[in-house]
C-alpha positions in Angstrom: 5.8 -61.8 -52.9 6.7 -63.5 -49.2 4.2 -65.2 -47.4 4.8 -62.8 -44.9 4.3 -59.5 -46.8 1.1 -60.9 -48.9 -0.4 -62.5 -45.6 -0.4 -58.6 -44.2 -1.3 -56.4 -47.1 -4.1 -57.9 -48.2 -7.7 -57.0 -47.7 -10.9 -58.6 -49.4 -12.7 -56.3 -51.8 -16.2 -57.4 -54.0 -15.7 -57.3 -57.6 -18.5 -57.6 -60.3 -17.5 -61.4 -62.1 -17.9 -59.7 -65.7 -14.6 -58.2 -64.4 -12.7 -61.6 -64.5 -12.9 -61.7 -68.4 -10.4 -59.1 -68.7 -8.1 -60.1 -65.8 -8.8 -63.9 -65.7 -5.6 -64.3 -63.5 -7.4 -62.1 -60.6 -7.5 -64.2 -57.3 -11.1 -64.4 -55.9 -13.5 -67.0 -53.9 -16.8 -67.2 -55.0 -20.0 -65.6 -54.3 -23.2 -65.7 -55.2 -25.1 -64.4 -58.3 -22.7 -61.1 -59.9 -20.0 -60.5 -57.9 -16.7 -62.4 -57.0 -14.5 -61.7 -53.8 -10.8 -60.4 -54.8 -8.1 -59.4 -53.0 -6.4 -56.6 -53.0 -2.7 -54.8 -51.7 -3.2 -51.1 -50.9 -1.0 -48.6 -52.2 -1.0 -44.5 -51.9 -4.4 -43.7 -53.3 -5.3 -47.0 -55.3 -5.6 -50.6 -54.7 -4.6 -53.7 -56.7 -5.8 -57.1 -57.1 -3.6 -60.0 -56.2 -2.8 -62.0 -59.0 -2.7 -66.2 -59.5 0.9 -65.8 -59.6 2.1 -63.8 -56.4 -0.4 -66.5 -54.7 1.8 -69.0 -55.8 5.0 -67.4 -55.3 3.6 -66.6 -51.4 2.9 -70.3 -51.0 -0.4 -69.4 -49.8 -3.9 -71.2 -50.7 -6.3 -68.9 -51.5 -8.1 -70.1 -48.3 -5.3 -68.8 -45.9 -5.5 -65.7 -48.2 -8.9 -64.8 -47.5 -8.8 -65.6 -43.6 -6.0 -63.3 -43.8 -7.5 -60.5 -45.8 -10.4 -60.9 -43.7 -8.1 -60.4 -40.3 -6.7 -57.4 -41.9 -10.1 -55.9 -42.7 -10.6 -56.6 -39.0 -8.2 -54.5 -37.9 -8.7 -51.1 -40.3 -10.9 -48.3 -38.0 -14.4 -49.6 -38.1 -17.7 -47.9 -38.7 -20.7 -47.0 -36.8 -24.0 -49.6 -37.2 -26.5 -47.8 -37.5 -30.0 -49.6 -36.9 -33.7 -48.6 -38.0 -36.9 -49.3 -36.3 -39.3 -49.8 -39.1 -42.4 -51.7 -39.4 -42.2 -55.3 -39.2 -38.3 -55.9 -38.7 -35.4 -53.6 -38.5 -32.9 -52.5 -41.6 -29.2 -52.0 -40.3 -26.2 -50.8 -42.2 -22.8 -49.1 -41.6 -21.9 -45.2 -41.4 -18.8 -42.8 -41.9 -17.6 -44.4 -45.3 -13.3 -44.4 -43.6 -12.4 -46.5 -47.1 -13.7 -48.5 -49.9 -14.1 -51.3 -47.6 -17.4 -50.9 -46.5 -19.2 -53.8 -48.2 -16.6 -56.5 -47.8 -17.0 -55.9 -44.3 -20.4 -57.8 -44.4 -18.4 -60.8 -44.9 -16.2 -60.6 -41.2 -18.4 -63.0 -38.4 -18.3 -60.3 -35.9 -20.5 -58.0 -38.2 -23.3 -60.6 -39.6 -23.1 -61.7 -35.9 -24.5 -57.8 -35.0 -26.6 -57.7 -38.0 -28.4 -60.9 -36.3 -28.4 -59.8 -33.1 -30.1 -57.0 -34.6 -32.5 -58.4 -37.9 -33.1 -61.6 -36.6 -32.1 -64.8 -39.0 -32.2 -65.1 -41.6 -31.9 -61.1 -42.7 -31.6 -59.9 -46.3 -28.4 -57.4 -47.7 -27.9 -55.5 -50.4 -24.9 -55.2 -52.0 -25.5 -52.3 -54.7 -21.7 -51.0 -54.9 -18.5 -51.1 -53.2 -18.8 -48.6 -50.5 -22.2 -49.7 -49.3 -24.6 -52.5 -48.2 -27.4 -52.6 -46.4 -29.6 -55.5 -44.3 -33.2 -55.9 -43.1 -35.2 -58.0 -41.7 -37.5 -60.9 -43.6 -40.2 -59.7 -41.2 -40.3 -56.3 -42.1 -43.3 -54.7 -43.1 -44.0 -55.7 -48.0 -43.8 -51.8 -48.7 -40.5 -51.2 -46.5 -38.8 -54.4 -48.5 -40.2 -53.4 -52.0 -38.0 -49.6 -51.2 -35.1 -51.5 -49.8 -35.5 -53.5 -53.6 -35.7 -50.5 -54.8 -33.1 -48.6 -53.8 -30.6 -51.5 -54.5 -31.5 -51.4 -57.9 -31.2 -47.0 -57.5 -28.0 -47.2 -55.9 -26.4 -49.9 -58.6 -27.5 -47.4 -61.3 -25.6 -44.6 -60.2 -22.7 -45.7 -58.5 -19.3 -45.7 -60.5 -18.4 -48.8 -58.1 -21.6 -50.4 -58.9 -22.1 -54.7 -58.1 -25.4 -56.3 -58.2 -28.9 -55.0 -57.7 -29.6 -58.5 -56.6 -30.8 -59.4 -52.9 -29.6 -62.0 -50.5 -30.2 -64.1 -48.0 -27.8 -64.7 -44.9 -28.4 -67.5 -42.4 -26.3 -70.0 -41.0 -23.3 -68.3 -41.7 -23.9 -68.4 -45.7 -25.5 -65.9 -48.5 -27.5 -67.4 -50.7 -29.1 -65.6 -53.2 -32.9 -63.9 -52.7 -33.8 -62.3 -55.7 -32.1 -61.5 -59.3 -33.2 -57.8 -60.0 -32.7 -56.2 -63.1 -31.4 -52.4 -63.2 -31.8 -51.5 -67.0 -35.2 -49.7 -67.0 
């Protein structure tokens, strides 16, 4: 595949890293804890994940691949933020689902810079599956955290797209991981 034609197809998607042991030629960048950041070329109704070997056929570094995935994510139709006032610190997160994008969006600067501007720094996310996350506050109120927990682990159970119940940490322009949560049980 051309540099060209790879540099404006491609779109970053989250991927659980168990995934890799069945398709250990799958491009990704790190992340932390369970999940690994792919890339993917849409197609009519599905997606596929760029392989090692169209990366080196494209002459690309995976580097310039994900600041171009990430400019192309940039440009789909965005969603609204929606932001709630709850006790301590406010949760945010986006509506109107318009693809399977939703999640990797948390990684474009313009939206952790509105989740700041909104939570403060450093703010917690949940990334339960591949259509959702979800951000609050590290000064909101024990019981409101301890439901957001909650419903990470909830959300991870039932979604066929499921990622990590775990929670992290954003600050300085980096996720760390919070807290490792386990969703059997």
């Amino acid at each position: 595949m051309s540099v060209s034609s790879l540099r404006f197809a491609v779109f970053p998607q989250f991927f659980p890293a168990y995934r890799l042991q069945h398709a250990p030629d799958m491009v990704f960048t790190d992340f932390p804890s369970r999940i690994r950041i792919g890339y993917v070329l849409r197609e009519p109704g599905v997606y596929r994940y760029v392989s090692r070997e169209e990366v080196r056929g494209s002459g690309l570094t995976v580097a310039q691949l994900h600041e171009a995935a990430l400019e192309n994510l940039g440009e789909l139709p965005f969603p609204k933020l929606a932001v709630a006032r709850t006790p301590g610190g406010h949760e945010a997160w986006l509506v109107d689902d318009v693809d399977n994008f939703n999640a990797a969006r948390i990684l474009l600067p313009h939206v952790q810079a509105e989740f700041r501007k909104e939570l403060g720094e450093p703010f917690l996310v949940a990334i339960p599956c591949r259509d959702w996350f979800f951000c609050w506050s590290t000064q909101q109120a024990a019981e409101w955290q301890a439901k957001n927990r909650a419903e990470a682990v909830s959300i991870f159970r039932a979604d066929d797209y499921n990622l990590t119940p775990d929670i992290f940490s954003f600050s300085g322009g980096e996720f760390s991981l919070s807290l490792a949560q386990m969703a059997d049980g």
